[in-house]
C-alpha positions as CSV (number, residue, x, y, z in Angstrom):
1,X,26.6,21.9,-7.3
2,X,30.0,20.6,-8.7
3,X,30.2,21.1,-12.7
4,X,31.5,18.1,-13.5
5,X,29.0,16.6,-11.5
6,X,26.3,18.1,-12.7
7,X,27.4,17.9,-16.3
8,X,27.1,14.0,-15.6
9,X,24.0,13.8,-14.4
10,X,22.5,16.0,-17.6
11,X,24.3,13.1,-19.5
12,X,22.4,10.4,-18.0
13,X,18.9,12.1,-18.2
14,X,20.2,12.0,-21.8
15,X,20.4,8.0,-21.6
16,X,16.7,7.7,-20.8
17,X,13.8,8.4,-23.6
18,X,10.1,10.2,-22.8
19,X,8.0,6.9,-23.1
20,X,4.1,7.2,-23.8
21,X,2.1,5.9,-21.0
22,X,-0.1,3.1,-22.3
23,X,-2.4,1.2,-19.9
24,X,-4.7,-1.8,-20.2
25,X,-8.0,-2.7,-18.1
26,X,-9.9,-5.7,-18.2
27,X,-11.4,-4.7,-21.0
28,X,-8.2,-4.2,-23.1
29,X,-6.6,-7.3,-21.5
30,X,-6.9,-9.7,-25.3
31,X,-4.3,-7.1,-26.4
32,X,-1.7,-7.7,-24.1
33,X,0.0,-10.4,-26.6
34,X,2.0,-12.1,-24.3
35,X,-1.4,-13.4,-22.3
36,X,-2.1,-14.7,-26.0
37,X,0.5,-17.5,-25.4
38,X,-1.0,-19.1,-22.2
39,X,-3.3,-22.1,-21.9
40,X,-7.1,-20.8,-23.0
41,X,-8.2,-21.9,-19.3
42,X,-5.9,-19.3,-17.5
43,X,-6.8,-16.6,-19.6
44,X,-10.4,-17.4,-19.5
45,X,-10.3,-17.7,-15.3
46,X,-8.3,-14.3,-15.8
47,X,-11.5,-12.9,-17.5
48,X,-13.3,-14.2,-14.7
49,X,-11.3,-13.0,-11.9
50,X,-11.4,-9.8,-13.4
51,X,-15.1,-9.0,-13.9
52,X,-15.0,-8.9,-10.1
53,X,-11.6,-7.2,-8.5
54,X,-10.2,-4.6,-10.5
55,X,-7.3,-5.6,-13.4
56,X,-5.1,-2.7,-14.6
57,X,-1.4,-3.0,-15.6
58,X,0.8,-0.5,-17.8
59,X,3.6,-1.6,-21.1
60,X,6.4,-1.0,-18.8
61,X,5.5,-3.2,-16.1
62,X,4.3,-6.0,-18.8
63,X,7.8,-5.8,-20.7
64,X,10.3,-5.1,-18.0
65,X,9.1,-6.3,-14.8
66,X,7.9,-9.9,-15.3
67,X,9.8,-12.8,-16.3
68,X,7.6,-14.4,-19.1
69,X,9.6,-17.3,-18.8
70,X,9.1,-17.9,-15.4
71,X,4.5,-16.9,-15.6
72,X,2.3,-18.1,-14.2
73,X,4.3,-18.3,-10.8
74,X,6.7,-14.9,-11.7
75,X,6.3,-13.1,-8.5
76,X,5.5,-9.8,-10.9
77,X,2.8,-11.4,-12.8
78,X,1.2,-12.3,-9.2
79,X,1.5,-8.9,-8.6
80,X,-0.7,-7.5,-11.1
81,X,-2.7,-10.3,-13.1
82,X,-5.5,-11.9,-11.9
83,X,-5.3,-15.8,-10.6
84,X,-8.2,-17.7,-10.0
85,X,-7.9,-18.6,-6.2
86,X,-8.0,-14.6,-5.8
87,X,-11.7,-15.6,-5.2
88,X,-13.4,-18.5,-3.1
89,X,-14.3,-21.4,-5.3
90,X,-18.2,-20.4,-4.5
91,X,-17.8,-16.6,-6.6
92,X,-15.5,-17.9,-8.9
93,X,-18.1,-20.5,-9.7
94,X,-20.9,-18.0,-9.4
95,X,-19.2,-15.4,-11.7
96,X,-17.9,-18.5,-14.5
97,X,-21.1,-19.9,-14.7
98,X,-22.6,-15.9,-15.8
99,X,-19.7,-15.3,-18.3
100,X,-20.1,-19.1,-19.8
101,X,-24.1,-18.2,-20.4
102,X,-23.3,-15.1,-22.4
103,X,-24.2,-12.4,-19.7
104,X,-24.2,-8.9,-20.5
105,X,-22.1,-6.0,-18.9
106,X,-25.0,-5.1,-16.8
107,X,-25.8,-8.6,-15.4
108,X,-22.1,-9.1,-15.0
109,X,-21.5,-6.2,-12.6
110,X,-24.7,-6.7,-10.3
111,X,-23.0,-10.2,-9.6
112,X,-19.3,-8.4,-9.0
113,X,-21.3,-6.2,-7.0
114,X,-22.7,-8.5,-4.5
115,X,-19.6,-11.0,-4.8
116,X,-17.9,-7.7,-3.9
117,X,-19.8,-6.7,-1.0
118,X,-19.3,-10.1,0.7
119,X,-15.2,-9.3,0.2
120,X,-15.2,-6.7,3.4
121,X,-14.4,-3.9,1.6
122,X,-13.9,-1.3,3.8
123,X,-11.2,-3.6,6.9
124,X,-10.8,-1.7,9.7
125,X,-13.9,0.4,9.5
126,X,-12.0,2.4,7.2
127,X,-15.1,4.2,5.5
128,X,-17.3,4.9,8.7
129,X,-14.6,5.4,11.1
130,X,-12.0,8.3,11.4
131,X,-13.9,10.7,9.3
132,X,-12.9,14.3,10.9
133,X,-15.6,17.2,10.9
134,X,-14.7,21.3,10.2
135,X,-17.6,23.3,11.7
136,X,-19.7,20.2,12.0
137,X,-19.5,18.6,8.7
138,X,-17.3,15.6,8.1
139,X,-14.5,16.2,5.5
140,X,-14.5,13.4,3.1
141,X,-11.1,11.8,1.9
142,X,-9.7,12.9,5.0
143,X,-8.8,10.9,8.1
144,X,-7.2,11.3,11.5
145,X,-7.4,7.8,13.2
146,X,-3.9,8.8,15.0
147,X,-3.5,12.0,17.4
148,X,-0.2,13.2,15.2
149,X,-1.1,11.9,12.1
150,X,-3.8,12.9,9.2
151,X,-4.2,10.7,6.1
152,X,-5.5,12.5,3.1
153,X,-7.1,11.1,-0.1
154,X,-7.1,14.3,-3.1
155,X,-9.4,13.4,-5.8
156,X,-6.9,13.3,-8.2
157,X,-4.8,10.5,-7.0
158,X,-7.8,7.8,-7.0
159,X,-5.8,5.6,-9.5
160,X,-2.6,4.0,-9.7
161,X,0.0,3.5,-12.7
162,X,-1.1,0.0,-12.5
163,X,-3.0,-2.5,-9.6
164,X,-1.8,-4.3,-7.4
165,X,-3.6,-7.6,-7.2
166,X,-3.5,-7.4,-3.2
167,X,-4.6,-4.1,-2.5
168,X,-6.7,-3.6,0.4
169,X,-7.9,-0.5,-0.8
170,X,-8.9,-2.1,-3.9
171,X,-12.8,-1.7,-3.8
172,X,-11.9,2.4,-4.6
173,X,-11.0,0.9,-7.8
174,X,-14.1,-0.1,-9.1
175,X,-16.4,2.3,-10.1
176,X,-18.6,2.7,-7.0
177,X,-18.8,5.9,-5.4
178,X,-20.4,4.8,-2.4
179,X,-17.2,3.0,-2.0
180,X,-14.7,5.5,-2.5
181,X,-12.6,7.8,-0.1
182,X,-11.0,11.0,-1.5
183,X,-11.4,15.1,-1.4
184,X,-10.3,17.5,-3.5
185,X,-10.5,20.2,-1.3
186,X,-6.8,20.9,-0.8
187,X,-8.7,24.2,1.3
188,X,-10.6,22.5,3.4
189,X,-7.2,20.3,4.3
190,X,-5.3,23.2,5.0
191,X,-7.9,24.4,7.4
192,X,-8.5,21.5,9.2
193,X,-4.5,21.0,9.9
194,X,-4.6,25.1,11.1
195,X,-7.3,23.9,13.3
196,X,-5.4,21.0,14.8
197,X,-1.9,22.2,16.2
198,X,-1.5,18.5,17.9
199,X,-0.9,17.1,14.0
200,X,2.8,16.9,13.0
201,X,2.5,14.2,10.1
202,X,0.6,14.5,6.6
203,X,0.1,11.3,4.6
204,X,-1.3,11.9,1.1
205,X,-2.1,8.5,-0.2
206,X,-5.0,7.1,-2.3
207,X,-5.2,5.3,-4.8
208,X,-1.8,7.2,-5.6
209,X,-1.0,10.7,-5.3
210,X,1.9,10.4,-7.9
211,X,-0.6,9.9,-10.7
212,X,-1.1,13.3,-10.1
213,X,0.2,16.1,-12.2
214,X,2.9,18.5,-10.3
215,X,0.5,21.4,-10.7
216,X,-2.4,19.8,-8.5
217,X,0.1,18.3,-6.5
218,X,1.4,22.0,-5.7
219,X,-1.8,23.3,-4.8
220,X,-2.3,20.5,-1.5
221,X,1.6,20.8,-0.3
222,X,3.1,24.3,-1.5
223,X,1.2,26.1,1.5
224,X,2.4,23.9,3.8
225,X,5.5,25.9,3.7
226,X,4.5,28.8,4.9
227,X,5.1,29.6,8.7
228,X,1.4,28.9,10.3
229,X,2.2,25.5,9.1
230,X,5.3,25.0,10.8
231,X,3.5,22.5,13.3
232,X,2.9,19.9,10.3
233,X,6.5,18.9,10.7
234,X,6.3,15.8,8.2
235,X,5.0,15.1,5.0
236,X,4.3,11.5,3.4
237,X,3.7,10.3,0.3
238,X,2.7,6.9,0.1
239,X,3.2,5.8,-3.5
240,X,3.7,2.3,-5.6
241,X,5.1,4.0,-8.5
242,X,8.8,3.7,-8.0
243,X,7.9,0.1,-9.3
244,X,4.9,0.8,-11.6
245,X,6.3,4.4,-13.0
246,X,9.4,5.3,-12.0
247,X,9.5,7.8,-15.4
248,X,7.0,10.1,-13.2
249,X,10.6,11.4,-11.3
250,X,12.7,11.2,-14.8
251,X,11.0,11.7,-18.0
252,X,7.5,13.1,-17.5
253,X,7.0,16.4,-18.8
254,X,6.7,17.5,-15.0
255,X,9.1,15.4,-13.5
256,X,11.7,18.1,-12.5
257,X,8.5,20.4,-11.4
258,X,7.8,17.4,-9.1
259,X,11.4,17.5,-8.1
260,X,11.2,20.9,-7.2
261,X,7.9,20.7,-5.5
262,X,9.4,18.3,-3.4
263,X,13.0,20.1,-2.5
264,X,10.8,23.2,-2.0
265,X,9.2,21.4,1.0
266,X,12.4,20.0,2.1
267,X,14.0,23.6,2.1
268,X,11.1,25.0,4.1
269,X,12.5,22.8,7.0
270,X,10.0,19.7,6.1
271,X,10.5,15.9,6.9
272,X,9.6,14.7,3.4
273,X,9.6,10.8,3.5
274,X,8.6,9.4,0.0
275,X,6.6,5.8,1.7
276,X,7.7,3.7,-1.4
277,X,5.2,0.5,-1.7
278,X,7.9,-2.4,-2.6
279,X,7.3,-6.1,-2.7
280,X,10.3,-7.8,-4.3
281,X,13.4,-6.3,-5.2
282,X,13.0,-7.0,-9.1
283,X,10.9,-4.0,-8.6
284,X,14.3,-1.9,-8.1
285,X,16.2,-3.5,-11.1
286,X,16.1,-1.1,-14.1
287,X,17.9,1.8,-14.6
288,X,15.0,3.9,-14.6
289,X,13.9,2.8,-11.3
290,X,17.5,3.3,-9.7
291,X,18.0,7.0,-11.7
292,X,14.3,7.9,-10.2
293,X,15.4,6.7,-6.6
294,X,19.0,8.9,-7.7
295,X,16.6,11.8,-8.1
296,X,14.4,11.7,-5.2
297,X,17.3,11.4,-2.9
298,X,19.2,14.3,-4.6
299,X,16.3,16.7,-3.2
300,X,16.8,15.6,0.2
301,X,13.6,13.7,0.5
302,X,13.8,9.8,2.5
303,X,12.7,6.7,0.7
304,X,11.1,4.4,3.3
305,X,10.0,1.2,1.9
306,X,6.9,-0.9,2.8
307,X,4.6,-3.8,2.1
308,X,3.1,-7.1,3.0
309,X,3.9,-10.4,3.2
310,X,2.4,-12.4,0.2
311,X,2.2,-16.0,-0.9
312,X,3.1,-16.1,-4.1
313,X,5.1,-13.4,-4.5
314,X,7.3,-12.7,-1.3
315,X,6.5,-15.4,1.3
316,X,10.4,-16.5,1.7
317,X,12.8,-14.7,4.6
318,X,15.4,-14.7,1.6
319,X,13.0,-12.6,-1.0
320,X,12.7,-10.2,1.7
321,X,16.9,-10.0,2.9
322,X,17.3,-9.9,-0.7
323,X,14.7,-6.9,-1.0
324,X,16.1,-5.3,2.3
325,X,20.1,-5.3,1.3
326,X,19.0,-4.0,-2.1
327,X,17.0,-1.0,-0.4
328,X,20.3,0.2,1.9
329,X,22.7,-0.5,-0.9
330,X,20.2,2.4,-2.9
331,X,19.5,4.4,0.4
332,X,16.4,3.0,0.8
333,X,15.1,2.8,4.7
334,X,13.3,-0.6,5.4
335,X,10.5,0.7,7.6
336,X,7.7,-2.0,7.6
337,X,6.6,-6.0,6.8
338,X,2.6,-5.9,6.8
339,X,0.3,-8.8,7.6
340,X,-1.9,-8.9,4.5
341,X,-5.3,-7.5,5.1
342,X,-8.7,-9.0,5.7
343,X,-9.8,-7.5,2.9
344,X,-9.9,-8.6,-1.3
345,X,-8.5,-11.5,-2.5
346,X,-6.8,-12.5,1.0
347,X,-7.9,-16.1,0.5
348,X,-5.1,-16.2,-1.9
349,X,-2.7,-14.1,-0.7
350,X,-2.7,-14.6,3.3
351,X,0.2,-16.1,5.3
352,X,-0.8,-17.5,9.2
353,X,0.8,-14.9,11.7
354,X,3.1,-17.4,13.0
355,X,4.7,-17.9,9.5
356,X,4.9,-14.4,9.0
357,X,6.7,-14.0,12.3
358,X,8.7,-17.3,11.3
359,X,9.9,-15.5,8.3
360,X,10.4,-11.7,9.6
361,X,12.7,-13.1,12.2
362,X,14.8,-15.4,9.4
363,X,14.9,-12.5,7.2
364,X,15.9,-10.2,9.8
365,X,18.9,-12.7,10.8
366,X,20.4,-12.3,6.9
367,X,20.7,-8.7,7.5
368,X,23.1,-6.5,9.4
369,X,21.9,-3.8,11.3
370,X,20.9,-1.2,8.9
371,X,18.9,-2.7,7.0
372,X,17.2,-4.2,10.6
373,X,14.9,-0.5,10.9
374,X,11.9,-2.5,9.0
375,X,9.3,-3.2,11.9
376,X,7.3,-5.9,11.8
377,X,5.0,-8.4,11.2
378,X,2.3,-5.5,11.5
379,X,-1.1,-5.8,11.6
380,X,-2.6,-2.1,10.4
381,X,-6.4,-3.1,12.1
382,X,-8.8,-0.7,13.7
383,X,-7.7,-0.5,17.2
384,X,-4.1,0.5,15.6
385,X,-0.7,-1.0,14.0
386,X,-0.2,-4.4,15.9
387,X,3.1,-5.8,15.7
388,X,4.2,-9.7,16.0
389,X,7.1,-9.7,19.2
390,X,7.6,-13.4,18.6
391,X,6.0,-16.5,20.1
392,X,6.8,-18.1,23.9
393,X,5.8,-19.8,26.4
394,X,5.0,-18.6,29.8
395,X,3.6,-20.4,32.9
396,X,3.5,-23.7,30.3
397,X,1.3,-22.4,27.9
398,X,2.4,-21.0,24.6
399,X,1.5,-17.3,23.5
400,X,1.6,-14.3,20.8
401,X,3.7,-11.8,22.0
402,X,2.0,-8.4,20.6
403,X,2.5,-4.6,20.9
404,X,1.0,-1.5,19.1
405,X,3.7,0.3,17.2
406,X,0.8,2.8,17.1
407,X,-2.9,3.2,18.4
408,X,-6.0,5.0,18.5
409,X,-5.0,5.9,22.5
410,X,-1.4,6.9,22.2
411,X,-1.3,5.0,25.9
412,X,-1.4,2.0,24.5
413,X,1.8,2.1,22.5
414,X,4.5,0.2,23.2
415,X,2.1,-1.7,25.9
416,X,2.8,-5.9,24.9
417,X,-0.2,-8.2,25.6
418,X,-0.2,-11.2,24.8
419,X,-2.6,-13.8,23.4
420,X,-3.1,-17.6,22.9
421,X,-0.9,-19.4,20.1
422,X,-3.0,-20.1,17.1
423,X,-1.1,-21.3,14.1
424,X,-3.9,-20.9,11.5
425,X,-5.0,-17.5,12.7
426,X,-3.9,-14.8,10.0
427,X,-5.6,-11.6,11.8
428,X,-5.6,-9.7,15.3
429,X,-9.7,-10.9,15.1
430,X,-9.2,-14.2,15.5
431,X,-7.0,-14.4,18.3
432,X,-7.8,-14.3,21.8
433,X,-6.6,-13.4,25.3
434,X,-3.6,-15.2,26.7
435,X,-4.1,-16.8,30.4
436,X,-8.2,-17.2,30.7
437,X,-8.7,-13.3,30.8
438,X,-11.8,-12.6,28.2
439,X,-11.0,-9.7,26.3
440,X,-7.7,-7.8,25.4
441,X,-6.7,-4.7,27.7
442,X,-7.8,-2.4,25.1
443,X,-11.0,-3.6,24.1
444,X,-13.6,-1.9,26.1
445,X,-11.8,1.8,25.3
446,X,-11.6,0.4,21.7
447,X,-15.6,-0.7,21.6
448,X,-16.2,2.7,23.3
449,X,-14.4,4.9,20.4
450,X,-16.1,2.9,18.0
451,X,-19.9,1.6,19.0
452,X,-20.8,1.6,15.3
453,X,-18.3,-0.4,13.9
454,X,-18.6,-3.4,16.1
């Protein structure tokens, strides 16, 4: 590397202090003092909300991501504080009338229990189906719903820097083991992708697998550079904390051991594609978030960015062109708009699929081609990614025009169907088959695969 250049870049790691990590949970939340300073109503439906989906936020999102000037409707503080319509009037209710009548922590949680269990935790079947087996026992935290691609969950990384208010996989989050997927057997991992030649792609998401410390981290990837592992071509790492931590690629104690983890992998002849979890492009704003995207790209890793379409926070074509330019101008691939899942607080949070078409196709027209790679609107349900052609109209009736981008039967890709225009429909269940046929061309293979989850 050039001296001059590298004698620069020592000068800016100078420019940016080791900050302590300081979280707060619901049960911290009264000393967050800027909360102190809104009407006692919101914070007490804040309280509320709480109790049942899980709350956690970090100083550096709280003091350099949201516009306090701009709260309640800052798209940051709808990212990660609790609103009241992120539950139906009927739990809210339930829940504020046990917190009004002095309720204890135990009474409190069997009601966020059962309000939780009516919220579909698990969309997509995603706790029952997909479970792989290694000499007849199923692996947990591992999942292989795609021929080419396995998901893994390690232990470790069952947390993030900070929730997102959205996230599907939020019932993880809340204390329930029942409800939680994740291994830490980076063995058994390695064995099961020696045993299955056909896999090229690793994803290692959670929760967050950069809340992890480099030396656990290690001990799931480093063997994957070794020759009998030259079939796993690709490695992903789906991760939010570019926006919630980006000091976990600059300032952590192991921030350059993560750095080398990652250019070791990359040197071993690895596809290492960091899935970066964005949802406005405030999120890229400080300089510690553009020296940690600097870093990353300096090992020869790709950023890809992805996330769903949200009212409240990103439901505008120009939020996401904004969001999109930004990403290219930092190297930054666009790679998908998601359909908020059925899952949560999507009550609050969901946008009909013909508005999310409506604003993918605006957004894309602000763009030039570059930034056009982001596909979408994608629906990520359990027969596979279903992606939003457009609407039309054939033989005088008007029509979804669909594709899977990918799918449990790799036949399937790329296959459109089509299905009758609904404009309040907001997931691939409540649609159905175009032109009087009575099910989709997939659906008796799909009920097949999966006779338990239906």
């Amino acid at each position: 590397m050039n001296s001059v250049v590298t004698l620069h870049r020592r000068d800016a790691l100078r420019s940016f202090n080791a900050r302590p990590f300081r979280v707060f949970t619901d049960r911290q939340m009264s000393q967050i003092s800027q909360l102190a300073k809104l009407p006692e109503e919101q914070q007490r439906a804040m309280r509320i909300v709480a109790s049942v989906l899980p709350f956690r936020v970090n100083e550096y999102v709280i003091n350099e991501l949201i516009d306090w000037r701009a709260v309640p409707h800052d798209p940051i503080f709808q990212l990660v504080f609790p609103q009241q319509g992120m539950l139906s009037e009927k739990h809210f209710a339930r829940m504020a009338k046990l917190h009004d009548s002095g309720a204890d922590a135990a009474q409190t949680r069997i009601l966020a229990d059962q309000i939780r269990a009516e919220l579909n935790p698990h969309p997509a079947g995603q706790m029952e189906m997909n479970i792989p087996q290694l000499d007849g026992q199923n692996i947990d935290g591992l999942q292989h719903k795609y021929r080419e691609t396995v998901l893994f969950f390690p232990s470790q990384g069952q947390t993030c820097h900070s929730y997102c208010s959205f996230c599907f996989r939020w019932a993880q989050f809340v204390g329930d083991r029942d409800l939680r997927m994740a291994s830490n057997q980076a063995d058994t991992l390695q064995e099961y992708l020696l045993a299955h030649p056909e896999v090229t792609d690793l994803l290692m998401t959670g929760g967050d697998p950069m809340v992890m410390k480099t030396r656990h981290l290690s001990a799931y990837l480093d063997p994957l550079t070794r020759p009998e592992f030259e079939h796993v071509q690709t490695v992903r790492l789906g991760t939010k904390s570019l926006t919630f931590w980006p000091h976990r690629f600059v300032t952590d104690e192991d921030a350059d051991d993560l750095l080398g983890l990652l250019a070791r992998l990359v040197n071993a002849g690895k596809h290492v594609s960091i899935m970066a979890h964005y949802n406005h492009a405030r999120e890229m704003s400080t300089p510690i978030a553009r020296e940690a995207i600097r870093r990353l790209r300096d090992t020869g890793v790709q950023i890809r960015s992805q996330g769903p379409l949200l009212a409240h926070i990103n439901d505008s074509a120009e939020t996401w062109a904004d969001m999109w330019r930004e990403q290219v101008k930092l190297g930054i691939v666009p790679y998908y708009l998601f359909v908020e899942r059925d899952t949560g607080a999507r009550c609050y949070f969901e946008v009909p699929l013909v508005g999310a078409w409506e604003i993918y196709r605006q957004a894309m027209q602000q763009v030039s081609g570059v930034g056009r790679t982001a596909r979408g609107p994608s629906m990520s349900a359990g027969p596979g990614k279903v992606e939003i052609q457009g609407v039309t109209e054939i033989q005088g009736e008007k029509v979804f025009v669909l594709r899977f981008i990918q799918a449990r039967n790799p036949d399937w890709v790329q296959q459109p169907f089509f299905a009758q225009y609904d404009p309040k429909a907001t997931w691939l269940d409540q649609l159905k088959p175009a032109f009087g046929a009575d099910k989709f061309f997939f659906s008796d293979e799909y009920a097949a695969m999966t006779p338990d989850a239906l």
